[in-house]
C-alpha positions as CSV (number, residue, x, y, z in Angstrom):
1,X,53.8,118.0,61.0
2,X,51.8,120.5,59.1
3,X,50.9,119.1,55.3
4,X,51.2,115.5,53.7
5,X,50.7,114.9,50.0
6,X,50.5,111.0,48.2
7,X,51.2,110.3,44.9
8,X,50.9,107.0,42.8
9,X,54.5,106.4,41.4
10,X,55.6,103.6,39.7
11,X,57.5,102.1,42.3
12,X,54.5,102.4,44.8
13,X,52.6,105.2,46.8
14,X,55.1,108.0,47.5
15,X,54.2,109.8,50.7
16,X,55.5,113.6,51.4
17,X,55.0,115.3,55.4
18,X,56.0,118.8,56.3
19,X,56.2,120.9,58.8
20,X,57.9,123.2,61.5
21,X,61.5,124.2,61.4
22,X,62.0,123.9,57.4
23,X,60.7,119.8,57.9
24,X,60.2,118.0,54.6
25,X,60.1,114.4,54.9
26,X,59.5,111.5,51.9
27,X,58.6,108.1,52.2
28,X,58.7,105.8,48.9
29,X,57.1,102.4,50.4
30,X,54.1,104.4,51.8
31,X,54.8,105.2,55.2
32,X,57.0,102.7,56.4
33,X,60.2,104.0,55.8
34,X,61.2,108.2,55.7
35,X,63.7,110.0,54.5
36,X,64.1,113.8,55.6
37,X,65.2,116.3,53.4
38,X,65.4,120.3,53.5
39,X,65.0,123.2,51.3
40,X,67.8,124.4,53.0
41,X,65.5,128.0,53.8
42,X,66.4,127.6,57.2
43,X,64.5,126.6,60.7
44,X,62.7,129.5,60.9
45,X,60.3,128.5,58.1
46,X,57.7,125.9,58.5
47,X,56.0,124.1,55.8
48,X,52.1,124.0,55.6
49,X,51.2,121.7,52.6
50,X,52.8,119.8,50.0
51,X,51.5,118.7,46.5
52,X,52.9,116.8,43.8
53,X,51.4,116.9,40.1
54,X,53.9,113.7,39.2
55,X,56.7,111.9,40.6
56,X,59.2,115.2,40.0
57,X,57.2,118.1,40.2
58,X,55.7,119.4,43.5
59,X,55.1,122.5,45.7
60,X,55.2,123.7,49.1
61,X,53.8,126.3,50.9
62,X,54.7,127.9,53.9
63,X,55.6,130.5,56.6
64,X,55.9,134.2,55.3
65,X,54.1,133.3,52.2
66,X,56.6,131.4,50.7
67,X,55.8,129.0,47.8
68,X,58.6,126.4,47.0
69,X,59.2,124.2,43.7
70,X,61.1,121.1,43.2
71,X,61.9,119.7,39.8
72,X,63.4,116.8,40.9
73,X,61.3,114.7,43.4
74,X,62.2,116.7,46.1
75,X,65.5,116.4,46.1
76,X,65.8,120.1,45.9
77,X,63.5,123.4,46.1
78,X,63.5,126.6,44.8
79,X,61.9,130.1,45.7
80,X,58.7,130.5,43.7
81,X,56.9,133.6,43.0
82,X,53.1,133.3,41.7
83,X,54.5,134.8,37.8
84,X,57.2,131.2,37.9
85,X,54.7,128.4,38.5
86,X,54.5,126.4,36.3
């Protein structure tokens, strides 16, 4: 694993890791328990660092100069360029 990112949510501290071979993981009870998820870019991308602003919006950046958004805690990530952060 490349990144990790905390946040503060309501139901306790939310924990994000990334890394290698398109690698997203998210814990919700800080660190105990994971859950992996993709950004379905595909194994050949790896993830460098994560960041979360709140409990839905966050960013990752990787391989290639990729910069990903998700919306909805993670659950899903789109393609960013630098003119659609936000």
């Amino acid at each position: 694993l490349w990144g990790v990112g905390t946040l503060e949510a309501e139901a306790g501290q939310w924990v994000w890791a990334v890394g290698e071979q398109d690698v997203v993981m998210r814990s919700e009870d800080a660190g105990t328990t994971w859950t992996q998820h993709s950004t379905g870019m595909g194994p050949r991308y790896s993830w460098y660092g994560v960041s979360f602003g709140n409990s839905s919006l966050g960013w990752l950046v990787g391989s290639y100069g990729v910069v990903m958004q998700s919306k909805d805690s993670g659950f899903s990530w789109s393609p960013q360029t630098l003119e659609g952060l936000t």
